[in-house]
Residue frames as qw, qx, qy, qz and C-alpha x, y, z in Angstrom:
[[0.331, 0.787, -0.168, 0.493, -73.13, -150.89, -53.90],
 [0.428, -0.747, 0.379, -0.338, -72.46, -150.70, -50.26],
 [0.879, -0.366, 0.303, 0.038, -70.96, -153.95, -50.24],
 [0.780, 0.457, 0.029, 0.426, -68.48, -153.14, -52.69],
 [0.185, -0.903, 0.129, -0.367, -67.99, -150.02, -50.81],
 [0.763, -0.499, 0.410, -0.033, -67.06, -152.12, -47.39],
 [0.937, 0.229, 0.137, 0.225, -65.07, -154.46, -49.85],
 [0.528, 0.680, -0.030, 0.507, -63.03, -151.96, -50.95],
 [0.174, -0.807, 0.406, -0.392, -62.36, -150.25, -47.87],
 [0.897, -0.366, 0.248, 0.028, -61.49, -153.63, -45.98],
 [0.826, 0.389, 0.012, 0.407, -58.93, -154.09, -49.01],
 [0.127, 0.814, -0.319, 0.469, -57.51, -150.64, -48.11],
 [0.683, -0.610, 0.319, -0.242, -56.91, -151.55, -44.54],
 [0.970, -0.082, 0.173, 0.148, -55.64, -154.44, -45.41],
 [0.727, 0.456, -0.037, 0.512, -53.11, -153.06, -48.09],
 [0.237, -0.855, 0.153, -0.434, -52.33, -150.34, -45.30],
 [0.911, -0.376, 0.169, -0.006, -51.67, -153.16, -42.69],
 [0.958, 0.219, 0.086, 0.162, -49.12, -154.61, -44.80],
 [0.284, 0.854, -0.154, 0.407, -47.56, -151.79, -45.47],
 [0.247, -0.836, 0.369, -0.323, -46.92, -150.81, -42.25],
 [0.928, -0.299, 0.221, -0.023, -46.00, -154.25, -41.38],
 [0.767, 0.304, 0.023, 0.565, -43.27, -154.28, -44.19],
 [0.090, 0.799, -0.269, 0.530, -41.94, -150.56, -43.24],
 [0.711, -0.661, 0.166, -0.172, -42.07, -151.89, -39.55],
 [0.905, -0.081, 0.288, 0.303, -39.79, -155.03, -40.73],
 [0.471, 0.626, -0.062, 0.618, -37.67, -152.77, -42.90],
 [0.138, -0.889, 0.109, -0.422, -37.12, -150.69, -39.64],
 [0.801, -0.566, 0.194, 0.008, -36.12, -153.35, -37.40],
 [0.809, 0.259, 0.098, 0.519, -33.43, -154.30, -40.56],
 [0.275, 0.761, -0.023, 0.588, -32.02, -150.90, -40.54],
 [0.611, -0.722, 0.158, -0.284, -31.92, -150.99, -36.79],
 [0.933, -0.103, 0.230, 0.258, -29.89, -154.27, -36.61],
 [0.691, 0.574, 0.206, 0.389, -28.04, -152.87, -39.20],
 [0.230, 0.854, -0.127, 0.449, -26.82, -150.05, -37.61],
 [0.628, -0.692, 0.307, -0.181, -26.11, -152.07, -34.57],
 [0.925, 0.061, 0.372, -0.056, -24.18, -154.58, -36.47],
 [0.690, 0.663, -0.087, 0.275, -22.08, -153.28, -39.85],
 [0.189, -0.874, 0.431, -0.123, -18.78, -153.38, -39.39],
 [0.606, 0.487, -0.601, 0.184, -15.79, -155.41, -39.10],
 [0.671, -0.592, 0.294, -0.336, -15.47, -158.29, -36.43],
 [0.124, 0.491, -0.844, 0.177, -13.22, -160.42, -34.41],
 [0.825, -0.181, -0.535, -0.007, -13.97, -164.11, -33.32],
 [0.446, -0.605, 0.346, -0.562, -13.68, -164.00, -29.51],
 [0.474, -0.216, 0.815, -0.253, -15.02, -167.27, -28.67],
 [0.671, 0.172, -0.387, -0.608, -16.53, -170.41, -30.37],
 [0.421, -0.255, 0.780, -0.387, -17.86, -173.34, -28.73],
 [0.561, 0.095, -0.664, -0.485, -19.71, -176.67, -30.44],
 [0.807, -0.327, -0.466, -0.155, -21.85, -179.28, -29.10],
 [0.916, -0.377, -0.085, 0.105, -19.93, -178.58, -25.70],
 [0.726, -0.033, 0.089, 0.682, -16.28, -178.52, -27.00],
 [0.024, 0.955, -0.160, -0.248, -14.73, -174.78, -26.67],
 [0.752, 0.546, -0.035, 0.368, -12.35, -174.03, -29.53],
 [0.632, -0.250, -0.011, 0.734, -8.63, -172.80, -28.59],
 [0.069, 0.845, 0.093, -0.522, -7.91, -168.84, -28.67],
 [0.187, -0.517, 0.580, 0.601, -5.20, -169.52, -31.08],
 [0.272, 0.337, 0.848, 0.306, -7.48, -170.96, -33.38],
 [0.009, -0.831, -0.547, 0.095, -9.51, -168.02, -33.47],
 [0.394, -0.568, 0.121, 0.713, -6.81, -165.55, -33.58],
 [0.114, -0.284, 0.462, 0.833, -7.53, -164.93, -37.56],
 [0.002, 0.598, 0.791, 0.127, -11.20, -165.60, -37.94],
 [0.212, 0.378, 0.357, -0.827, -13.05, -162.33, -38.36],
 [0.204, 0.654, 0.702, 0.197, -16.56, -161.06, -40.39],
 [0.106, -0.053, 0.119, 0.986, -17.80, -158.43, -42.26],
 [0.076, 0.652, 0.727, -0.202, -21.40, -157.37, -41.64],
 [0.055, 0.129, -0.219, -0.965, -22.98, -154.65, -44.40],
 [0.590, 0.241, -0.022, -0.770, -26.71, -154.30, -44.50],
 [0.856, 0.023, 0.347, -0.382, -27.69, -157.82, -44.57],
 [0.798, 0.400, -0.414, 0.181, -24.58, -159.51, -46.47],
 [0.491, -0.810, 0.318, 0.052, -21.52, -161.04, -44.47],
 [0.651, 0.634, -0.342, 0.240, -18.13, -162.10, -45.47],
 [0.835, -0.509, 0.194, 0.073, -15.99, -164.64, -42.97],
 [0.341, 0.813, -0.443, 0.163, -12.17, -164.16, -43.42],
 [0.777, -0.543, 0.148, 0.283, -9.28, -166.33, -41.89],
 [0.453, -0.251, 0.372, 0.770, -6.40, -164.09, -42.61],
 [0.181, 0.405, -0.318, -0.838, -6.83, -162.77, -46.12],
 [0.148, -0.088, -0.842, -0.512, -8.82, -165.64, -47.48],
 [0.645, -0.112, 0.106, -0.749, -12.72, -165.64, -47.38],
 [0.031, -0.080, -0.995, 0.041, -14.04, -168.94, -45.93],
 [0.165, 0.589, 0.788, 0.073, -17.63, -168.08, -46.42],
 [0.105, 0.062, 0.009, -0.993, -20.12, -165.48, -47.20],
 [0.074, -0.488, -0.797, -0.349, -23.67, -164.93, -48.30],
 [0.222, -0.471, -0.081, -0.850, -26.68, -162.61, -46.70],
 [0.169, -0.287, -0.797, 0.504, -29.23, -162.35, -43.63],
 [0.341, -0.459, -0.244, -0.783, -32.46, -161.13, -42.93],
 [0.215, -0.061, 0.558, -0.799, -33.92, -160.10, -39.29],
 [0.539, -0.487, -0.536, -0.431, -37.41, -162.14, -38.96],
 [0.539, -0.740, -0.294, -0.275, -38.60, -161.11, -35.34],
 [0.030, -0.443, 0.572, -0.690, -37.30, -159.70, -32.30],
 [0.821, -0.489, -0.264, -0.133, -38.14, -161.85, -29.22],
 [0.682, -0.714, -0.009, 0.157, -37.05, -161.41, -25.24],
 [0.524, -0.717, 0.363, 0.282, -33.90, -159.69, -25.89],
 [0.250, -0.324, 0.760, 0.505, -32.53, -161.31, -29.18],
 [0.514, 0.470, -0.272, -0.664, -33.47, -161.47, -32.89],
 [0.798, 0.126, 0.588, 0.050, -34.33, -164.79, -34.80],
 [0.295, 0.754, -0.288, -0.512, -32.62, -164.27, -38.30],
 [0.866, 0.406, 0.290, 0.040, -32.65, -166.28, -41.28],
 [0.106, -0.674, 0.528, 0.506, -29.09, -166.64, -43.13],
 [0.871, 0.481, 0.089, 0.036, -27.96, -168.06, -46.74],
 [0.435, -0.509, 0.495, 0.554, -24.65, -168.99, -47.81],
 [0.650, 0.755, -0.082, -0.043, -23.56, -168.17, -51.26],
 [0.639, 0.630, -0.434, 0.078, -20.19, -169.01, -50.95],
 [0.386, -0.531, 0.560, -0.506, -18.11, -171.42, -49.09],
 [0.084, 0.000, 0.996, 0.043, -18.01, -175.22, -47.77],
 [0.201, 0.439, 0.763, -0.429, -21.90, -174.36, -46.86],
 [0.183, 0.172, -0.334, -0.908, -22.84, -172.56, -50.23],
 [0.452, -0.289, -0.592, -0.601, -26.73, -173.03, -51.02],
 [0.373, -0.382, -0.783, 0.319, -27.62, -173.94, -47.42],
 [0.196, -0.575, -0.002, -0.794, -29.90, -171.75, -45.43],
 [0.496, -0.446, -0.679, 0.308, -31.10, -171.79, -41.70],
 [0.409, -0.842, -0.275, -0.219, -32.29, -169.96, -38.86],
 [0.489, 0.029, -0.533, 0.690, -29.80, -168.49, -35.84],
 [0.158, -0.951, -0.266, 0.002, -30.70, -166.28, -33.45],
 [0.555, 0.198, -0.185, 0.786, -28.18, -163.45, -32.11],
 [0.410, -0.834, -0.270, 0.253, -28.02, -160.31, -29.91],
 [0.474, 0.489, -0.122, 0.722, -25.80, -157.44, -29.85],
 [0.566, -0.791, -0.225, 0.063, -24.40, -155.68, -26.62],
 [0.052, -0.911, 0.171, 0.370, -22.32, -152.89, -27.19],
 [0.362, 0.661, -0.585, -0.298, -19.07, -154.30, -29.18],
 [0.197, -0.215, 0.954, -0.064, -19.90, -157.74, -28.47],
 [0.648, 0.075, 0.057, -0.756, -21.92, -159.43, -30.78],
 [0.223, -0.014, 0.969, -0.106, -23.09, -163.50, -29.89],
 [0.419, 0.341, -0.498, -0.678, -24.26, -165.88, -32.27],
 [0.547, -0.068, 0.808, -0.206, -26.08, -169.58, -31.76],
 [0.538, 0.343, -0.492, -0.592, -26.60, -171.63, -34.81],
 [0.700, -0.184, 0.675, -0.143, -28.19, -175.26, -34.09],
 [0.359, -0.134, 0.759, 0.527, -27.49, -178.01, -36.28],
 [0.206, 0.110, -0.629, -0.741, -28.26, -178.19, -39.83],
 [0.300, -0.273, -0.725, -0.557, -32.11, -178.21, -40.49],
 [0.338, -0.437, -0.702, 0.450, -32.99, -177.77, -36.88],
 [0.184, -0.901, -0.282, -0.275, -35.57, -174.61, -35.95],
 [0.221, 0.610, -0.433, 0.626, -33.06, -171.75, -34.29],
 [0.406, 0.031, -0.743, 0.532, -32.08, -172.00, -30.74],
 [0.202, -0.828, -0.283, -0.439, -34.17, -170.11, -28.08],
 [0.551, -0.813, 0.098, 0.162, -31.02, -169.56, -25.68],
 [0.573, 0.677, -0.449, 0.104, -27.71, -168.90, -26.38],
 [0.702, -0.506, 0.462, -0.193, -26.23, -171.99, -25.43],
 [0.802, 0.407, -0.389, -0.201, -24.07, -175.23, -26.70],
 [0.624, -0.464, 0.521, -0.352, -24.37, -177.77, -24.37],
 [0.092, -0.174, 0.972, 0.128, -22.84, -181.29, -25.01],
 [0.286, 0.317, 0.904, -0.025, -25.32, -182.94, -26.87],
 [0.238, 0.763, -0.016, -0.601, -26.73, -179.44, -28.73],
 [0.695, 0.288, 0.347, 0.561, -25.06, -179.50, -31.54],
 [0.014, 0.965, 0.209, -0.158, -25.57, -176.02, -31.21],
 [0.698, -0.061, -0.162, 0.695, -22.79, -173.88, -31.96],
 [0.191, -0.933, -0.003, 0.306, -21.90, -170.19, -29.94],
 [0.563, 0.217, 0.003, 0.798, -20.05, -167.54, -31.22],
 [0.382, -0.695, -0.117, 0.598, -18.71, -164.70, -29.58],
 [0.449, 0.634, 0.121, 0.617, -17.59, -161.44, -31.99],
 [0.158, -0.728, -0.039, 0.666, -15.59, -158.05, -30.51],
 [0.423, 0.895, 0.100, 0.096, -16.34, -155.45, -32.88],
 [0.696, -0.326, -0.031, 0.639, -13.09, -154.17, -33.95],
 [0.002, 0.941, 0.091, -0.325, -12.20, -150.35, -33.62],
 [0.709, 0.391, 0.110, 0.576, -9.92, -148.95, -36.22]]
């Protein structure tokens, strides 16, 4: 009997643990989330190295709503699809994205990112590659940086 006892209470702990571990990770989304929804502007964007022109950037923005986003040039949507916060580390989040619509529809990957007041920078390395651990995109990276100013209405 007493070792069903212990059994059972180890299970509790355990199903306790989890919990809190999933409320914890549900807090950090809701955190991000309030640092983050909202309507942005492309700033900067840089590839392996090569910085894109401002004027190229001049009608590129994103919509960020509780783990969905929605990329615009002008009035058309060139992509969309969702995100989900897996771990905070030194300063910036590692976060797992999916397109759902778009050239890149059905792909997924890793990025990391940061937010710092209305500026919020993005580092996606190439396809299939484990996320960056700096935000950087140095010739030979494939990496690629983006820059976002939140925009005030």
């Amino acid at each position: 009997m007493q070792k069903l006892e212990k059994s059972a209470l180890i299970l509790c702990l355990y199903i306790v643990q989890v919990g809190l571990v999933s409320a914890d990770d549900q807090g950090i989304a809701e955190q991000v989330y309030q640092q983050t929804n909202g309507n942005w502007q492309l700033v900067k964007f840089v590839e392996d190295g090569v910085t894109a022109p401002a004027e190229d950037l001049k009608n590129i923005r994103m919509e960020l709503k509780n783990g969905t986003w929605t990329a615009r040039k002008g009035d058309i949507i060139i992509g969309q699809g969702t995100y989900k916060v897996l771990s905070l580390k030194d300063g910036y989040r590692i976060v797992s994205s999916k397109v759902t619509l778009g050239n890149n529809a059905g792909k997924t990957g890793q990025h990391i990112s940061k937010s710092e007041g209305d500026i919020l920078t993005i580092c996606h390395p190439p396809e299939g590659q484990a996320a960056p651990t700096e935000f950087t995109s140095n010739k030979g990276s494939g990496n690629q940086l983006r820059v976002w100013k939140r925009i005030r209405k």
